[in-house]
mmCIF file as gemmi writes it, N, C-alpha and C atoms, coordinates in Angstrom:
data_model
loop_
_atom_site.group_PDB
_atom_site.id
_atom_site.type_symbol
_atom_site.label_atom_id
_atom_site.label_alt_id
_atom_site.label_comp_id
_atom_site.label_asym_id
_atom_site.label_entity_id
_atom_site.label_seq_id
_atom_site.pdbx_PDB_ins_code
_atom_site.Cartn_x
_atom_site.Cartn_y
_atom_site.Cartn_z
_atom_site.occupancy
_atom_site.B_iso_or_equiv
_atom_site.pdbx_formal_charge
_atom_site.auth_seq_id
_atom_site.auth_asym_id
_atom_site.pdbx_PDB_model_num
ATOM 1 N N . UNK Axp A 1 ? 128.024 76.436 99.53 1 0 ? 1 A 1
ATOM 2 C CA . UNK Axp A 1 ? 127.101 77.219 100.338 1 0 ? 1 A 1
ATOM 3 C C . UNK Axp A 1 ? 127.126 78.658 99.818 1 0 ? 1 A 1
ATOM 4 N N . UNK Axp A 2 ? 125.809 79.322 99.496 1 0 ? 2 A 1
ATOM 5 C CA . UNK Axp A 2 ? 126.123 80.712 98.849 1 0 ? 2 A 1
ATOM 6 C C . UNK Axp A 2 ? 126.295 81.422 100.374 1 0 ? 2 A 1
ATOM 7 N N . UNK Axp A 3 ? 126.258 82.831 99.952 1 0 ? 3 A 1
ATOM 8 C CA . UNK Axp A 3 ? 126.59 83.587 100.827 1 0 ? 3 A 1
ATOM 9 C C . UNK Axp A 3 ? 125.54 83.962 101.946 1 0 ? 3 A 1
ATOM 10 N N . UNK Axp A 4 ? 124.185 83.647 101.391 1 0 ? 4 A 1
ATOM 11 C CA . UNK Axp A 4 ? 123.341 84.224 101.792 1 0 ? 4 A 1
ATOM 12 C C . UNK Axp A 4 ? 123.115 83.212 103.161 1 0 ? 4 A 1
ATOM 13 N N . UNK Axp A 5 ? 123.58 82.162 102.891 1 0 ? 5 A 1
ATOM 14 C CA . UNK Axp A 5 ? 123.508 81.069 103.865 1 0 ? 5 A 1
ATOM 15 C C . UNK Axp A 5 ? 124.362 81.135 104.791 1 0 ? 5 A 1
ATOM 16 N N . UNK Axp A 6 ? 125.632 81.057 104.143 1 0 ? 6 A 1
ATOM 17 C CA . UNK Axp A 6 ? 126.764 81.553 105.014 1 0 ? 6 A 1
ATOM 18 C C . UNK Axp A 6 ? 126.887 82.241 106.13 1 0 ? 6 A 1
ATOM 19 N N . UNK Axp A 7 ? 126.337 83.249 105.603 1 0 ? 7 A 1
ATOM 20 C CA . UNK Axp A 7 ? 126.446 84.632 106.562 1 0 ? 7 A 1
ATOM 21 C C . UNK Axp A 7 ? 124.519 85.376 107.336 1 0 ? 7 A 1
ATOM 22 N N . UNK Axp A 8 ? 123.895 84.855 106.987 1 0 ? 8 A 1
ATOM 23 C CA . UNK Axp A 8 ? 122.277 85.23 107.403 1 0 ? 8 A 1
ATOM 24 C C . UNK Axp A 8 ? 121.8 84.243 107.56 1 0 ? 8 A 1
ATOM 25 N N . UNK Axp A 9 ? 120.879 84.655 109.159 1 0 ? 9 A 1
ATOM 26 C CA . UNK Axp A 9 ? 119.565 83.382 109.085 1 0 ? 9 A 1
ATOM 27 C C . UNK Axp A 9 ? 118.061 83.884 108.92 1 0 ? 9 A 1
ATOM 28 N N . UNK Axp A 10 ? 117.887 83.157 108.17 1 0 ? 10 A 1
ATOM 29 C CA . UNK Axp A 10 ? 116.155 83.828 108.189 1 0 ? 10 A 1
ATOM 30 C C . UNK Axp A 10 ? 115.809 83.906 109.424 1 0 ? 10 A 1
ATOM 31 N N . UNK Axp A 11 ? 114.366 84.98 109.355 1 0 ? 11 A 1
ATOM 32 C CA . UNK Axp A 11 ? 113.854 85.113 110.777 1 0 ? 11 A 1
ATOM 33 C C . UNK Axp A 11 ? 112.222 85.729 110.295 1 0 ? 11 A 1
ATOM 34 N N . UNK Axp A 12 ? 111.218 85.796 111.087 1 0 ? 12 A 1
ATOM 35 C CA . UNK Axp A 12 ? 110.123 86.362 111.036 1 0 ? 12 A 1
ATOM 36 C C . UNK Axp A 12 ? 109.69 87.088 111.429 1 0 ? 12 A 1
ATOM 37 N N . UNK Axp A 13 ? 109.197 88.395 111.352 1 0 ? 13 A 1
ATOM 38 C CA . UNK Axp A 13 ? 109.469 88.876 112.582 1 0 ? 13 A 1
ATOM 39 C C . UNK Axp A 13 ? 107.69 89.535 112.655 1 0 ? 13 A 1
ATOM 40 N N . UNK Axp A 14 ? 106.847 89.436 114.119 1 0 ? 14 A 1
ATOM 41 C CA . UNK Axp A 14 ? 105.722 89.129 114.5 1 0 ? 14 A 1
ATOM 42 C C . UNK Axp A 14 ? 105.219 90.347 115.265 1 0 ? 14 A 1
ATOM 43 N N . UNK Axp A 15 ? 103.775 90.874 115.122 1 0 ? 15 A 1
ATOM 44 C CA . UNK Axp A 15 ? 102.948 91.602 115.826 1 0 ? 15 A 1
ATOM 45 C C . UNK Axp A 15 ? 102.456 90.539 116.823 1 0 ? 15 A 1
ATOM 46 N N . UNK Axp A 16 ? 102.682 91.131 118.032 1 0 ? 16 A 1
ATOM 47 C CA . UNK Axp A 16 ? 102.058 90.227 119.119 1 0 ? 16 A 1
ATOM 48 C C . UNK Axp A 16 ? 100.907 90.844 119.794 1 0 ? 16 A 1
ATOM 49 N N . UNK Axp A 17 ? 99.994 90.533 120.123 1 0 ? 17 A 1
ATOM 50 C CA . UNK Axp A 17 ? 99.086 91.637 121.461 1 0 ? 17 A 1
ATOM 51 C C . UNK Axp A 17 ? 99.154 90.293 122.907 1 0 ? 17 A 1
ATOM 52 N N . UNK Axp A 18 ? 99.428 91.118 124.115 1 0 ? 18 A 1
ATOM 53 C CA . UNK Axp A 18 ? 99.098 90.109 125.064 1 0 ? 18 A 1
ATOM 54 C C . UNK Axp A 18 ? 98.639 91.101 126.018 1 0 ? 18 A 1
ATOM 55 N N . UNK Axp A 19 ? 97.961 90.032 126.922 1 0 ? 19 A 1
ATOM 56 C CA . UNK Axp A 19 ? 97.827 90.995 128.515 1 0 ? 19 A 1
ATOM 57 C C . UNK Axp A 19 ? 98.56 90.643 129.534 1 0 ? 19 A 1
ATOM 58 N N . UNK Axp A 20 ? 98.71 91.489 130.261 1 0 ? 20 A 1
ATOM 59 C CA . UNK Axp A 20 ? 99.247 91.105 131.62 1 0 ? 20 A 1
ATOM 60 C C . UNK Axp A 20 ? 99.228 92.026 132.55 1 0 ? 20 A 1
ATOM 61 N N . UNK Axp A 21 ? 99.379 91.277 133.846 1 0 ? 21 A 1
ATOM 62 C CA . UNK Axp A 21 ? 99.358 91.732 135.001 1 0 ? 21 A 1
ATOM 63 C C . UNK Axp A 21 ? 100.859 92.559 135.667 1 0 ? 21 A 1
ATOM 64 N N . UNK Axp A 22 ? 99.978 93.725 135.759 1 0 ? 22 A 1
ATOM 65 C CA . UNK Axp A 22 ? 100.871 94.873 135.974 1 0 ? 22 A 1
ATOM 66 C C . UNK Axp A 22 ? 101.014 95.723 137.315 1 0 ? 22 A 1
ATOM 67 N N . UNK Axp A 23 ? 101.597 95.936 137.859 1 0 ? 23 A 1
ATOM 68 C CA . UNK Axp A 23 ? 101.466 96.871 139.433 1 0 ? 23 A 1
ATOM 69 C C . UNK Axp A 23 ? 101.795 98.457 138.973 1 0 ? 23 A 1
ATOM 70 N N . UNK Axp A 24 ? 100.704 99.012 139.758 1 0 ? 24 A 1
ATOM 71 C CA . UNK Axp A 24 ? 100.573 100.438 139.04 1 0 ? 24 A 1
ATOM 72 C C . UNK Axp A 24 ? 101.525 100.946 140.341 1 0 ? 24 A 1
ATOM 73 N N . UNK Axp A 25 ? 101.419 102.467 140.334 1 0 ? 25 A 1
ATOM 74 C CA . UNK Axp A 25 ? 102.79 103.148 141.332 1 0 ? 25 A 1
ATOM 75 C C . UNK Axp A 25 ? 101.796 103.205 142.721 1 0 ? 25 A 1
ATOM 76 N N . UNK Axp A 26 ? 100.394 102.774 142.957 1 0 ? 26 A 1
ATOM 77 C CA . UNK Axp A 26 ? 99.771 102.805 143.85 1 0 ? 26 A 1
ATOM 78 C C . UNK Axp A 26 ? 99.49 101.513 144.67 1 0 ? 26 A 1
ATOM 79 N N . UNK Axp A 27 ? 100.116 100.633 143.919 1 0 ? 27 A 1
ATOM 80 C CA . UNK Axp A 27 ? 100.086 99.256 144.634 1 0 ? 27 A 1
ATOM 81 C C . UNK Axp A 27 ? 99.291 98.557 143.911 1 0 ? 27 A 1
ATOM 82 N N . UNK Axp A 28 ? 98.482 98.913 143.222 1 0 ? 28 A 1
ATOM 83 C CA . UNK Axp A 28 ? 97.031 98.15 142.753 1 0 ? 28 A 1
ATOM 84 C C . UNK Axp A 28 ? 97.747 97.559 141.181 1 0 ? 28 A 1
ATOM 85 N N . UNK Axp A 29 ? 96.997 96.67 141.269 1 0 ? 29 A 1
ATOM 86 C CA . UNK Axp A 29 ? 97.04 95.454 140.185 1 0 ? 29 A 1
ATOM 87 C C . UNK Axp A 29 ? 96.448 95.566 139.163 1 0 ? 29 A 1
ATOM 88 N N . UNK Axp A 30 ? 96.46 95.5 137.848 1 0 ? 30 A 1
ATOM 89 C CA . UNK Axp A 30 ? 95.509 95.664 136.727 1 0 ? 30 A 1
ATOM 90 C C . UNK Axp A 30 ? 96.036 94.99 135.506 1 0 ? 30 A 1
ATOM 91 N N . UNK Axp A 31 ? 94.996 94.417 134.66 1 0 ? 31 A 1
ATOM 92 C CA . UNK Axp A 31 ? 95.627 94.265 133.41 1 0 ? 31 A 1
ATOM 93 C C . UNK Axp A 31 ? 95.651 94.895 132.606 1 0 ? 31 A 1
ATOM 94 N N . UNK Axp A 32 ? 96.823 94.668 131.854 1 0 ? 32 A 1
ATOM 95 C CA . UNK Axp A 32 ? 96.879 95.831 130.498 1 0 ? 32 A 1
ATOM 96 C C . UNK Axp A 32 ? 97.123 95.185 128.974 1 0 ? 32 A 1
ATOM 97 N N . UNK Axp A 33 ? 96.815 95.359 128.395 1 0 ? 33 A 1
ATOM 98 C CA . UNK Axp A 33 ? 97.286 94.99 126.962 1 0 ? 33 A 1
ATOM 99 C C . UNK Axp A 33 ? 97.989 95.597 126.42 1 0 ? 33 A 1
ATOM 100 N N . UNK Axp A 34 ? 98.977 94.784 125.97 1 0 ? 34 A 1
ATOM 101 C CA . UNK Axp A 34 ? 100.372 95.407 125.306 1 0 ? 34 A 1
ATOM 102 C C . UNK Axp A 34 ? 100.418 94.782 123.436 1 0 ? 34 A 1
ATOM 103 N N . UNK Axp A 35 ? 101.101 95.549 122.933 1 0 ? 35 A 1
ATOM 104 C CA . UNK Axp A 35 ? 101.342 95.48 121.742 1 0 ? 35 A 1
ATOM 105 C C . UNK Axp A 35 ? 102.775 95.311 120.979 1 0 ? 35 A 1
ATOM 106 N N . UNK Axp A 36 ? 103.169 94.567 120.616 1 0 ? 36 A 1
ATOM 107 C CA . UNK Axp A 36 ? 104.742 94.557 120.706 1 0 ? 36 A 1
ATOM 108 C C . UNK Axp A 36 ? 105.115 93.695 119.219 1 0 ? 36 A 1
ATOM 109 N N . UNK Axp A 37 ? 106.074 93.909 118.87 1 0 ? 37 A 1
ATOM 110 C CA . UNK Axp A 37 ? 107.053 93.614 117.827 1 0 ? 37 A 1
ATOM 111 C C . UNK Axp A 37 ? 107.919 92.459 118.283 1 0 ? 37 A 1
ATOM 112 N N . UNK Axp A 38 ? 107.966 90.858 117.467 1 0 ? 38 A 1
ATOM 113 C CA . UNK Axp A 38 ? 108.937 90.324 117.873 1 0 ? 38 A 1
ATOM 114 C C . UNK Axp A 38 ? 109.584 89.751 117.113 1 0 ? 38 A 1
ATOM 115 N N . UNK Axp A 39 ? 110.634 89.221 117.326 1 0 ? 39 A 1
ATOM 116 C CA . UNK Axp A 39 ? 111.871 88.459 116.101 1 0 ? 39 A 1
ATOM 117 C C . UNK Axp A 39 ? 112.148 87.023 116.5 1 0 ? 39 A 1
ATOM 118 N N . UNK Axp A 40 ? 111.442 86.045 115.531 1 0 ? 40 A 1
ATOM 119 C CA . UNK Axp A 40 ? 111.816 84.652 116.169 1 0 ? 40 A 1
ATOM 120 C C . UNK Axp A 40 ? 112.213 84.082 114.792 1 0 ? 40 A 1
ATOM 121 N N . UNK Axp A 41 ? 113.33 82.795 114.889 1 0 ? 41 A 1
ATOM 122 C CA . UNK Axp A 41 ? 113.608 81.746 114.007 1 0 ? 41 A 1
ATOM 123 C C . UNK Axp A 41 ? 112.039 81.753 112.499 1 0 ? 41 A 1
ATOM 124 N N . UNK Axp A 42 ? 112.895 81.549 111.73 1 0 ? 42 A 1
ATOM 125 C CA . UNK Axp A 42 ? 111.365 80.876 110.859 1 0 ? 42 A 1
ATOM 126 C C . UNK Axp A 42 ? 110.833 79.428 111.321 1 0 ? 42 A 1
ATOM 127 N N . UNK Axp A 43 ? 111.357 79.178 111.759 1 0 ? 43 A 1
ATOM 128 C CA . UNK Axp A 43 ? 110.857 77.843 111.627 1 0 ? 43 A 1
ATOM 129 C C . UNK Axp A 43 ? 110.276 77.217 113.045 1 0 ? 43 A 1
ATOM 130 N N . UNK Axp A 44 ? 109.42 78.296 113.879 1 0 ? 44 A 1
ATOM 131 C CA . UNK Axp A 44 ? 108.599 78.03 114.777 1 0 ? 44 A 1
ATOM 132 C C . UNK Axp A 44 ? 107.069 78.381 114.071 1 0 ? 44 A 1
ATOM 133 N N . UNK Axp A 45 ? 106.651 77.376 115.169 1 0 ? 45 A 1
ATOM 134 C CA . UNK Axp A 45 ? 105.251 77.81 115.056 1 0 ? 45 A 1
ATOM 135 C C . UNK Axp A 45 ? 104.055 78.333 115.396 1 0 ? 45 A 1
ATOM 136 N N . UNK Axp A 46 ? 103.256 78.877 115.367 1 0 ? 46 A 1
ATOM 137 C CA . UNK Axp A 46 ? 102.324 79.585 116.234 1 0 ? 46 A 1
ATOM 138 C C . UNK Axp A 46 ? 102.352 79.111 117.602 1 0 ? 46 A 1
ATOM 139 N N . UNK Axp A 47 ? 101.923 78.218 117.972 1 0 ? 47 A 1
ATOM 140 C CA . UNK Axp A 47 ? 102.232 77.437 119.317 1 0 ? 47 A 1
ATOM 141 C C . UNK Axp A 47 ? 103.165 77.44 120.318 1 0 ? 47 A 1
ATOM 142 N N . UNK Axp A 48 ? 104.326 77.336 119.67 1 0 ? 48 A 1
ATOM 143 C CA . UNK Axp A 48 ? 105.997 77.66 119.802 1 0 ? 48 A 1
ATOM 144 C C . UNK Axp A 48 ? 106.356 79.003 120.098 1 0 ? 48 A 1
ATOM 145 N N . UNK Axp A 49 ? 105.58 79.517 119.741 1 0 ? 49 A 1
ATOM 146 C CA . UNK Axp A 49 ? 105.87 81.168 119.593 1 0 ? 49 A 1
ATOM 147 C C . UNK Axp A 49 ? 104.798 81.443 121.235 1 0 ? 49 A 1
ATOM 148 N N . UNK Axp A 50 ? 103.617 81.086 121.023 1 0 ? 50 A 1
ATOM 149 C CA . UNK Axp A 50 ? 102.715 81.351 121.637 1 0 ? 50 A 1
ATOM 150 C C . UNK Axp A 50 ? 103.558 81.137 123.737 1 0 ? 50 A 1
ATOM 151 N N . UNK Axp A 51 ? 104.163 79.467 123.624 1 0 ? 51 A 1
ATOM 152 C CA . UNK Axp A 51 ? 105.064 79.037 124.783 1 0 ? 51 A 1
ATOM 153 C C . UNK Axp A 51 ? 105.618 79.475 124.638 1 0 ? 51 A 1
ATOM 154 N N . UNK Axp A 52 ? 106.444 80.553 124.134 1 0 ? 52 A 1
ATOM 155 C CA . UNK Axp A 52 ? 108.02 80.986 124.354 1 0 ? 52 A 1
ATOM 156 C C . UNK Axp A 52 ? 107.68 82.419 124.917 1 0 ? 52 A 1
ATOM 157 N N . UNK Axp A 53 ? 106.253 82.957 124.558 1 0 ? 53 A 1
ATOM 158 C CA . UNK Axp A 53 ? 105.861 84.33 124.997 1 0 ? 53 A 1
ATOM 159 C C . UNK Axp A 53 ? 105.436 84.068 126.244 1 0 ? 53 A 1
ATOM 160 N N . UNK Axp A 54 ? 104.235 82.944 126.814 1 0 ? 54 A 1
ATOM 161 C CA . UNK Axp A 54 ? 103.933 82.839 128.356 1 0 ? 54 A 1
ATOM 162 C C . UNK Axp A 54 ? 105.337 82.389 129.338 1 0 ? 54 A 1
ATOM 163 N N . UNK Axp A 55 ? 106.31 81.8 128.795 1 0 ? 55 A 1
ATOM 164 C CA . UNK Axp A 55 ? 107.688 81.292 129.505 1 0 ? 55 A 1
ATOM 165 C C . UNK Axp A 55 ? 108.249 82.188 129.727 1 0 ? 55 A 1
ATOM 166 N N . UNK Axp A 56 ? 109.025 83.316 129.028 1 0 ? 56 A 1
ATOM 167 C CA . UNK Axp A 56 ? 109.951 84.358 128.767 1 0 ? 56 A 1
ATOM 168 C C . UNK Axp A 56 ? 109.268 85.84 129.225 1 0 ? 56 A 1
ATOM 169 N N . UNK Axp A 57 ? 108.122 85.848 129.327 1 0 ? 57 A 1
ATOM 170 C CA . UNK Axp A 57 ? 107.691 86.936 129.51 1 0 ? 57 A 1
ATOM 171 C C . UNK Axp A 57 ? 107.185 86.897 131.181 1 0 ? 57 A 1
ATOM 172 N N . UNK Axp A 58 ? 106.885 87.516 132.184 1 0 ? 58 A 1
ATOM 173 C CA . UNK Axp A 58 ? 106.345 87.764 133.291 1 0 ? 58 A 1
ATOM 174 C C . UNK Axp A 58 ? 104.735 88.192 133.324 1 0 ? 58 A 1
ATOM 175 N N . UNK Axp A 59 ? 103.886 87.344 133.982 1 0 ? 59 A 1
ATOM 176 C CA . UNK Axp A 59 ? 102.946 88.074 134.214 1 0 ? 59 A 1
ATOM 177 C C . UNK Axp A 59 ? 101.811 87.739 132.97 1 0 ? 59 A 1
ATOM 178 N N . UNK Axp A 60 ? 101.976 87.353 132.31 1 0 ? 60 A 1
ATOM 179 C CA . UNK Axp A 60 ? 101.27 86.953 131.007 1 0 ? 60 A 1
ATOM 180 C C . UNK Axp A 60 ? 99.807 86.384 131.287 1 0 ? 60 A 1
ATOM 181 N N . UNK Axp A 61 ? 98.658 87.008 131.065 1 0 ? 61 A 1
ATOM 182 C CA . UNK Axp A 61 ? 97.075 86.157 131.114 1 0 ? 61 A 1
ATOM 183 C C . UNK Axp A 61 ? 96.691 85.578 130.371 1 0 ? 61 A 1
ATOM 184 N N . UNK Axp A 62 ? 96.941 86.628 128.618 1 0 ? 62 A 1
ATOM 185 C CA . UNK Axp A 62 ? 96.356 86.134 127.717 1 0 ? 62 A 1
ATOM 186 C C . UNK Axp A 62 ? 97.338 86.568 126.41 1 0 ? 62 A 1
ATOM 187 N N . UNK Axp A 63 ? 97.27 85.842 125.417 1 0 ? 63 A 1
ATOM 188 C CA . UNK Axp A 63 ? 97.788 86.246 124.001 1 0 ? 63 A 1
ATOM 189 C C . UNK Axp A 63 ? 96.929 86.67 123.205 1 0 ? 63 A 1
ATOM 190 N N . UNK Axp A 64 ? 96.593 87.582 122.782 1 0 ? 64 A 1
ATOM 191 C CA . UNK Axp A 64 ? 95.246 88.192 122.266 1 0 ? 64 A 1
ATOM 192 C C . UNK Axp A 64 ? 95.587 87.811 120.66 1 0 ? 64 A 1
ATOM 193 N N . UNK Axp A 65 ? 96.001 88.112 120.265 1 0 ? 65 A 1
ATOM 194 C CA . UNK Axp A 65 ? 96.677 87.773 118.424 1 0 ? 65 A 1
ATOM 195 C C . UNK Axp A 65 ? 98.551 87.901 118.058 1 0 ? 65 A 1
ATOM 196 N N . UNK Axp A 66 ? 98.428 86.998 117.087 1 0 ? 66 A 1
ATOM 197 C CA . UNK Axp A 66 ? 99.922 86.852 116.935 1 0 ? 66 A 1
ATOM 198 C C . UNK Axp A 66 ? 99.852 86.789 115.271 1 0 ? 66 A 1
ATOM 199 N N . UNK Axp A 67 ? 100.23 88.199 114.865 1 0 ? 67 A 1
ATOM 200 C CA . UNK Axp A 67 ? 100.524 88.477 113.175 1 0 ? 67 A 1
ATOM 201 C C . UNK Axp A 67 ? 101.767 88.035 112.488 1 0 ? 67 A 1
ATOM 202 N N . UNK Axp A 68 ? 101.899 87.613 111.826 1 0 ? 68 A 1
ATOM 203 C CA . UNK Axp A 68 ? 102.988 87.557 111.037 1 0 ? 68 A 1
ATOM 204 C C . UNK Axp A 68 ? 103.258 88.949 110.114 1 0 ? 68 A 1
ATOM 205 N N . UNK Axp A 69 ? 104.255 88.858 110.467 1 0 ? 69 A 1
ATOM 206 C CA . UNK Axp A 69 ? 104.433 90.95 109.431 1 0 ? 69 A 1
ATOM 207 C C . UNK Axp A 69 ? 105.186 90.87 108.489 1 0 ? 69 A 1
ATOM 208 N N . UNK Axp A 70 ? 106.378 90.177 108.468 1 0 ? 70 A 1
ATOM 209 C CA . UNK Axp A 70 ? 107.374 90.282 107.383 1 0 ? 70 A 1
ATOM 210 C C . UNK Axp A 70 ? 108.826 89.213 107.343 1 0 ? 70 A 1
ATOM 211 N N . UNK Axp A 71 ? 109.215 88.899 106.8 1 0 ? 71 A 1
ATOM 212 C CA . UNK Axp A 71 ? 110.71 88.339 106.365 1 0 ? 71 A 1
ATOM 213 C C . UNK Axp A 71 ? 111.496 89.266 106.672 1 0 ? 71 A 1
ATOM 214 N N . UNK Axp A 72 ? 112.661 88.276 107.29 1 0 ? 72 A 1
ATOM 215 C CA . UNK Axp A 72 ? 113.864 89.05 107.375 1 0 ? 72 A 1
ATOM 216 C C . UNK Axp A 72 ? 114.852 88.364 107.935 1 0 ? 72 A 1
ATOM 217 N N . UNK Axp A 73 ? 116.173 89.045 107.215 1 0 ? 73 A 1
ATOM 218 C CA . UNK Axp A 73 ? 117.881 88.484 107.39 1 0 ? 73 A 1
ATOM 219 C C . UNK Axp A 73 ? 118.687 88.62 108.682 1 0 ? 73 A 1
ATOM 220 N N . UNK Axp A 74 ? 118.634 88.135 109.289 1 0 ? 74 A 1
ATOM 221 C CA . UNK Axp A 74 ? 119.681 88.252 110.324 1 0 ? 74 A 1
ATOM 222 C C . UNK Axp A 74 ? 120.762 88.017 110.417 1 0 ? 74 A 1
ATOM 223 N N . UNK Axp A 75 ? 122.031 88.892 110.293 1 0 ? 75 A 1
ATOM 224 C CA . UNK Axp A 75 ? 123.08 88.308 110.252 1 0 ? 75 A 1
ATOM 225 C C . UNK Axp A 75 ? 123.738 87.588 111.33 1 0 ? 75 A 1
ATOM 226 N N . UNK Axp A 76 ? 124.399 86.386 110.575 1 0 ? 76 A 1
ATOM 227 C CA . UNK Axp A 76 ? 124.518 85.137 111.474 1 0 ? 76 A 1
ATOM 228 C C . UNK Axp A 76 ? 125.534 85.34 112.661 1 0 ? 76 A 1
ATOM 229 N N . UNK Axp A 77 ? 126.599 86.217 112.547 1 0 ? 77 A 1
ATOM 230 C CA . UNK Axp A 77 ? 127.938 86.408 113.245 1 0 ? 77 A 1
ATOM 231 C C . UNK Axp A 77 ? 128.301 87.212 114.002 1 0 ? 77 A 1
ATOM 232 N N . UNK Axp A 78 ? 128.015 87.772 115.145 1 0 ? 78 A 1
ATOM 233 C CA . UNK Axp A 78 ? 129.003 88.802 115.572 1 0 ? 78 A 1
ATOM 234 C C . UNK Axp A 78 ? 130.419 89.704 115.216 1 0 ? 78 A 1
ATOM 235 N N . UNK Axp A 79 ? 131.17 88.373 114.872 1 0 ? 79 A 1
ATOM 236 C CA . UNK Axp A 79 ? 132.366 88.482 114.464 1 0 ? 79 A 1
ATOM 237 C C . UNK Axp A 79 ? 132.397 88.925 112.948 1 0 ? 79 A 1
ATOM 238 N N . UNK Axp A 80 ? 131.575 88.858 112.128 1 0 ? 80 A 1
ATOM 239 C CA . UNK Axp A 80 ? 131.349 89.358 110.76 1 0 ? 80 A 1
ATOM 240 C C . UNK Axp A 80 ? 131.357 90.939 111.006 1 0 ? 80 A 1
ATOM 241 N N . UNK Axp A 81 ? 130.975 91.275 112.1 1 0 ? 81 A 1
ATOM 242 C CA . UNK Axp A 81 ? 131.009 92.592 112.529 1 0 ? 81 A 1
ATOM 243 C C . UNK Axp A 81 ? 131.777 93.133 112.884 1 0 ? 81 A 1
ATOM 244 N N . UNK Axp A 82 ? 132.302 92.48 113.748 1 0 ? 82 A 1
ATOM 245 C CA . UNK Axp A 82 ? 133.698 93.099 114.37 1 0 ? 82 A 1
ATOM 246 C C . UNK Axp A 82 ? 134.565 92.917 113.39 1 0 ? 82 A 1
ATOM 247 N N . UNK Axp A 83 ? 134.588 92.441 112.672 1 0 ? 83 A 1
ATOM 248 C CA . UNK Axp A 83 ? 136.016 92.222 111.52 1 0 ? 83 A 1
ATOM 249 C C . UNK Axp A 83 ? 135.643 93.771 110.584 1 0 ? 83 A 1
ATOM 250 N N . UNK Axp A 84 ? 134.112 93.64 110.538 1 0 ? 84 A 1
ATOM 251 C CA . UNK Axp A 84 ? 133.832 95.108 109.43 1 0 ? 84 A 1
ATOM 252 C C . UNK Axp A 84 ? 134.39 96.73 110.025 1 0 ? 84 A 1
ATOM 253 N N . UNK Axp A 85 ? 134.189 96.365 111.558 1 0 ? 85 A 1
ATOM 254 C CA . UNK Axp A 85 ? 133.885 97.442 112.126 1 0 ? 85 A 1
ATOM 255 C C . UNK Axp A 85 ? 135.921 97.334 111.903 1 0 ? 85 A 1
ATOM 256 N N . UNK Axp A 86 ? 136.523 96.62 111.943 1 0 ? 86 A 1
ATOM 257 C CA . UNK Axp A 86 ? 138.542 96.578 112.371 1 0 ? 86 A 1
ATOM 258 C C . UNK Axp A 86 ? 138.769 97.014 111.397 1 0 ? 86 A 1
ATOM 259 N N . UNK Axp A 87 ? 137.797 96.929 109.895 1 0 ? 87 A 1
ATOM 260 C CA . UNK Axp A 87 ? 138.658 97.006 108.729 1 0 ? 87 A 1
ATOM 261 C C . UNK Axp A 87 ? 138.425 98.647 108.574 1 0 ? 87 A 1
ATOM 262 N N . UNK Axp A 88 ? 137.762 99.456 109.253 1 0 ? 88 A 1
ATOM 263 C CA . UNK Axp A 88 ? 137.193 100.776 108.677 1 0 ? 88 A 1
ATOM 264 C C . UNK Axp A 88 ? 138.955 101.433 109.03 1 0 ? 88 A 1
């Protein structure tokens, strides 16, 4: 197993737009569209992604677009950390 496996998992990480239902400081209700950055497994799929945003999130109407932006490493361990952070 190289290292890269070892120790990182791929990940994707996504422009989302959604709307949702929001309570303003006056009581009143409105939707808003939000714009947000997210980090999921590679190996979901639009769909997957799409259910994990109406499940996990509150309030959700609509998913307006879901970008793919870039690759990226996540390191796999906590403890890879804490051992870095013991050795300083």
């Amino acid at each position: 197993m190289s290292s890269i496996d070892k120790y990182w998992n791929d990940r994707l990480i996504y422009h989302i737009g959604f709307v949702a239902k929001i309570m303003k400081m006056d009581g009143a209700i409105e939707n808003k569209e939000f714009h947000r950055t997210f980090i999921f497994p590679d190996n979901l799929s639009t769909n997957e992604i799409s259910d994990l945003i109406f499940l996990r999130l509150d309030n959700i109407i609509e998913i307006t677009y879901i970008e793919e932006f870039v690759e990226a490493l996540e390191l796999r361990n906590d403890d890879i950390i804490k051992s870095l952070m013991l050795s300083k």
